[in-house]
C-alpha positions in Angstrom: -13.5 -9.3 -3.1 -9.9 -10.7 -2.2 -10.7 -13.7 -4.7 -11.3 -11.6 -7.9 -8.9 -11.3 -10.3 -8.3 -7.5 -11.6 -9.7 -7.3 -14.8 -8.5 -4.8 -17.5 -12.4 -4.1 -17.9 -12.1 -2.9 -14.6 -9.1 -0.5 -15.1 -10.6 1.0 -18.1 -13.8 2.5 -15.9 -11.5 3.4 -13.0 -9.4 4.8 -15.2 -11.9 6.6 -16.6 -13.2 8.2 -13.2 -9.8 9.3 -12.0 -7.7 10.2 -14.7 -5.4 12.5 -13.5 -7.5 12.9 -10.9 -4.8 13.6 -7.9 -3.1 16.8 -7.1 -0.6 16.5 -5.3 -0.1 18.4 -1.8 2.2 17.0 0.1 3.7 20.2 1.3 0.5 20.6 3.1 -1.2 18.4 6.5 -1.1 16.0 7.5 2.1 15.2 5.5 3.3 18.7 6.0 6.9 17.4 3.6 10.0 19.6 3.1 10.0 20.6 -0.6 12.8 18.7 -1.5 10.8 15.6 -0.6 7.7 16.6 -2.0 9.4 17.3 -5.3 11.1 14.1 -4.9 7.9 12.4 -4.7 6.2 14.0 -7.5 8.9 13.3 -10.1 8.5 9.3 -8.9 5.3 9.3 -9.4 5.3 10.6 -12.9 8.0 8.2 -13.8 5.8 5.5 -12.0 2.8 2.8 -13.2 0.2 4.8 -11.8 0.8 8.4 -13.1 -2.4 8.3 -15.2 -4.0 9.3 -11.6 -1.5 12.1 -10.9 -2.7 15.8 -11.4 -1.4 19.0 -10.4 1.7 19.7 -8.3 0.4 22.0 -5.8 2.4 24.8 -4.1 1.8 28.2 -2.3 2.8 31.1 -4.6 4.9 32.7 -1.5 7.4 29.4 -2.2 7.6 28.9 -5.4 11.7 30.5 -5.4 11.9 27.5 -2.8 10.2 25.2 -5.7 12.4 26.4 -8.4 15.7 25.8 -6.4 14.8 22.7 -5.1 12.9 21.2 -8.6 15.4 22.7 -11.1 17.5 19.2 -11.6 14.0 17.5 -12.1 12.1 19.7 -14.5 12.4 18.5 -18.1 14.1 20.0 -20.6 11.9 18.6 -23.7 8.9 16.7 -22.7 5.8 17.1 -21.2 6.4 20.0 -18.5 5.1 19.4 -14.7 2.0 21.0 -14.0 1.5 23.4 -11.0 -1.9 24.5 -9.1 -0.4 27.5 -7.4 -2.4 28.8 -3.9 -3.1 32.6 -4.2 -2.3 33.5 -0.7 -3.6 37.1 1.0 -1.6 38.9 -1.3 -3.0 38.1 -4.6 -1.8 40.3 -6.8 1.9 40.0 -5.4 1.1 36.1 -5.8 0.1 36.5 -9.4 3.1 38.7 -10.1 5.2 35.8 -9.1 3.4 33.1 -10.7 3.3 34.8 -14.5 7.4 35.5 -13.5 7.7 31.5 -13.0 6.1 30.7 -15.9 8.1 33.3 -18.1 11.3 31.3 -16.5 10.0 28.1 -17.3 9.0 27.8 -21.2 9.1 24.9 -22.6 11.9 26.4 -25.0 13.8 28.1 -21.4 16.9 26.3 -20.0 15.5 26.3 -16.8 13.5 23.2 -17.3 9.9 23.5 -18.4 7.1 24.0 -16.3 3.4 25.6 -16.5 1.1 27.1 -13.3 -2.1 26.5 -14.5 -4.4 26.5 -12.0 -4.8 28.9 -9.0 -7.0 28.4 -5.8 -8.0 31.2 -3.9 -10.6 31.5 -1.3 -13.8 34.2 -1.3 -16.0 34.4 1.8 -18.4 37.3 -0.1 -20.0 37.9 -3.3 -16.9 41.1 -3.5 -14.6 38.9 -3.2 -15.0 36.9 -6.0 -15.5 39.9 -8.2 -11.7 41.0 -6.4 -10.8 37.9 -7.4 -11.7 38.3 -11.1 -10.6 41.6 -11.7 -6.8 40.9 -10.2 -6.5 37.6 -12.4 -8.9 37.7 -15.6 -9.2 34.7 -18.0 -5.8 33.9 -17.8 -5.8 31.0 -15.5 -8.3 28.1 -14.4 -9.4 29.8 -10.8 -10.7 27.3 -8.2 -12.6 29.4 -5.6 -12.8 27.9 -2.0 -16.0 28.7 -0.5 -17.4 28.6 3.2 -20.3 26.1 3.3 -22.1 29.1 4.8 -25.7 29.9 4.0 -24.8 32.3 1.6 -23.5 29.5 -0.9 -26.0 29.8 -3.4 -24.9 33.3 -4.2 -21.2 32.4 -4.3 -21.8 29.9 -6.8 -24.1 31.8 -8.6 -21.1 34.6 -8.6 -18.4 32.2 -9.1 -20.1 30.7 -12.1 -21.1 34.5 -13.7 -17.4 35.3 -13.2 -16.4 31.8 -15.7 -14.7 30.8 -12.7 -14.6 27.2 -10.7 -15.3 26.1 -6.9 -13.7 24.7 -4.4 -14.8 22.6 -1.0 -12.4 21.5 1.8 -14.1 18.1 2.6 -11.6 17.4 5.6 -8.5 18.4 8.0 -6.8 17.5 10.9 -9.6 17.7 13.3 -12.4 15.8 12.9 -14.6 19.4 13.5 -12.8 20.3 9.9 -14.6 17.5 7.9 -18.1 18.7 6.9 -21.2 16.7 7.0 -22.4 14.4 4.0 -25.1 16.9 3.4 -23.2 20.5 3.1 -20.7 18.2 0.9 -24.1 17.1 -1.4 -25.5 20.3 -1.2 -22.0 22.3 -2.5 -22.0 19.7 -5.5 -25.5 20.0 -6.2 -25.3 23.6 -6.2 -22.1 23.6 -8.5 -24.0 21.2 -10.8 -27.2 23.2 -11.1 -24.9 26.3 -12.5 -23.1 24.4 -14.4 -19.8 25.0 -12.3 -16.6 22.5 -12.4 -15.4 21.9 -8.8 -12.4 20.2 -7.1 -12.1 18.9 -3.3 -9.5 19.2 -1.1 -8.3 17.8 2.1 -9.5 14.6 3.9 -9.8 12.5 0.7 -7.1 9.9 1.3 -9.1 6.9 1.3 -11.2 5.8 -1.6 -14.6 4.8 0.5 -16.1 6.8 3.2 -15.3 5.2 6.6 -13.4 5.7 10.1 -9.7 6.9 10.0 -6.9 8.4 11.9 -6.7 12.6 11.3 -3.1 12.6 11.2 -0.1 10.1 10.8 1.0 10.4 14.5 0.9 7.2 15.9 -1.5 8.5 18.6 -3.9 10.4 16.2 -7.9 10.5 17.2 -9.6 9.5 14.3 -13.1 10.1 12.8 -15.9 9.4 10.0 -13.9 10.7 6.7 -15.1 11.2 3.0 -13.8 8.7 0.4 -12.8 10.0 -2.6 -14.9 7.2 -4.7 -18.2 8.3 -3.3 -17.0 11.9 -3.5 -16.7 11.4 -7.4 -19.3 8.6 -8.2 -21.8 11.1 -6.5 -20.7 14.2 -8.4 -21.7 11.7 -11.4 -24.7 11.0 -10.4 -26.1 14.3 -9.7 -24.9 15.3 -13.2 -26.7 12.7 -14.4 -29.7 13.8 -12.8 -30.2 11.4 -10.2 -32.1 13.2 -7.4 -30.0 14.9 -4.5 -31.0 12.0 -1.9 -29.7 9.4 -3.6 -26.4 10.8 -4.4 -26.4 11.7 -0.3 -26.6 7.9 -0.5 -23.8 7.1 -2.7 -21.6 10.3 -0.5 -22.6 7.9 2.6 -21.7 4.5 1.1 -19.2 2.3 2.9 -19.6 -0.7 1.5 -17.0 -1.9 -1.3 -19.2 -4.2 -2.7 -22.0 -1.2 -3.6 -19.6 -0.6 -6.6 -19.3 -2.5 -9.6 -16.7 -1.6 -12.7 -16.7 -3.0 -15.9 -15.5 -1.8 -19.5 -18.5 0.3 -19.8 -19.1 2.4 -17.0 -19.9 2.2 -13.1 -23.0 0.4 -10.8 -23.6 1.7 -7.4 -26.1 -0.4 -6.3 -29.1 0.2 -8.9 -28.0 3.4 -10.4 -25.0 2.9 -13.4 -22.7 5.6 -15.3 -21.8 5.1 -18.8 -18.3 5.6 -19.1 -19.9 8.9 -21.3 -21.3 10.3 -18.2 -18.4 9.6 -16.2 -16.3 11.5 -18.3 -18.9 14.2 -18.8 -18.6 14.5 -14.7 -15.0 14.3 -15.1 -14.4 17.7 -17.3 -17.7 19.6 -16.1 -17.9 18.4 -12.9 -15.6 17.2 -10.1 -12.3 18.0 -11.9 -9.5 16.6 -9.5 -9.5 16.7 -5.9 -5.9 17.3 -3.8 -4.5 15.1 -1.4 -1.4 15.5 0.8 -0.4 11.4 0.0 -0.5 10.2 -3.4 0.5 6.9 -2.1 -2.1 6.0 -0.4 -5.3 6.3 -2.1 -3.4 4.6 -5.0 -2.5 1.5 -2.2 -6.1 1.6 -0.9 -7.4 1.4 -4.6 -5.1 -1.9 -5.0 -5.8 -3.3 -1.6 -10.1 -3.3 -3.0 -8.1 -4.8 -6.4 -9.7 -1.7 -8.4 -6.0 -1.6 -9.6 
């Protein structure tokens, strides 16, 4: 793969799968980054080449006073505001109190530089506590609920998806027991695409194909059989284009480079393709965005397979 040139045919179907695909969480592990150097970050990486892939900044509702005195230099004053995906925490309602105060402080017409929470994730371990969930915050925000991969998961989607609200899956952590198998990851998307209910990952998703990695950045880190973010997505695809389950487990397991083909049209894994139509169809009904603590990284592993 070393030899091939990148083609712009190929940009424009990579582009197409992870356009602002990346929230950034770099406050969280296995970066664990002061804010100041998270913030940092983020504002390179929208002034950068590759901010098409950058998402949602994501921060804890219980900091965002540390956000706002650490970000205020950085926020723009005309221009496209950052965008936040704020994390609930136990206290909801005390969390949603401060997030609709941050974005009453940062209009785009404030002088406090303009910024917009957007998103929220919250997590629900019972069918009450997604309806909790919906009566504290309403319509007013897209909700990403992070669910146990518990047998009960059919009913949580089912509720999550009456409610108008999305999913969520960790796919990963700092211990290799935190990174769930290839099937409870297929069998959380499939569910999700059955009812017709848009999903994000989190966590473990650093590296574009699925292979063997260190857990941490320590130099002495154990490592262990992670998700990649390409199979995470090019599966989500295929399910919603109604490939069956075991064959998406497939494309989830893949970790061969060569399995996946781009060209100005769409996507080949192996003998399945996605028009560039059903990628995006994935993209804004399916697998949303997924957050990783590095945005660095899967951006230099996606140049080092010259996808980029």
């Amino acid at each position: 793969r070393d030899s091939k040139p990148i083609s712009e045919l190929t940009m424009k179907s990579i582009h197409a799968l992870l356009q602002n695909a990346i929230d950034y969480a770099g406050l969280f592990p296995p970066a664990g980054l002061p804010m100041f150097e998270a913030v940092a970050n983020y504002a390179r990486y929208r002034a950068g080449d590759d901010a098409w892939a950058l998402g949602r900044f994501v921060v804890p509702a219980a900091r965002l006073a540390e956000f706002e005195s650490v970000a205020c230099d950085r926020l723009p004053r005309d221009g496209e505001p950052w965008r936040l995906s704020a994390l609930g925490g136990e206290d909801l309602t005390a969390g949603l109190d401060a997030i609709r105060a941050f974005n009453d402080r940062h209009r785009p017409d404030s002088d406090n530089g303009a910024a917009t929470i957007d998103t929220i994730e919250v997590k629900a371990a019972s069918v009450a506590d997604v309806e909790r969930i919906t009566m504290i915050i309403g319509k007013d925000f897209d909700t990403y609920v992070e669910t146990p991969l518990s047998a009960d998961l059919p009913r949580l989607i089912e509720a999550i998806r009456a409610a108008g609200l999305r999913a969520k899956i960790r796919t990963g952590g700092v211990t290799a027991d935190a990174i769930p198998a290839p099937e409870d990851v297929l069998r959380f998307m499939a569910l999700c695409v059955a009812a017709g209910v848009p999903f994000k990952a989190t966590a473990g998703l650093h590296h574009p194909l699925r292979s063997i990695y260190r857990l941490t950045y320590a130099p002495d880190a154990p490592s262990a059989t992670m998700h990649g973010f390409l199979n995470v997505f090019v599966a989500a695809a295929l399910l919603r284009a109604g490939v069956p389950a075991a064959e998406a487990l497939d494309a989830l397991r893949e970790s061969s480079p060569d399995a996946f083909q781009f060209d100005a049209d769409g996507i080949c894994w192996r003998d399945h393709r996605l028009s560039r139509e059903a990628i995006h169809d994935s993209r804004h009904h399916g697998l949303i965005a997924f957050g990783s603590c590095s945005f660095d990284e899967p951006i230099h592993d996606l140049k080092a397979l010259r996808l980029l």
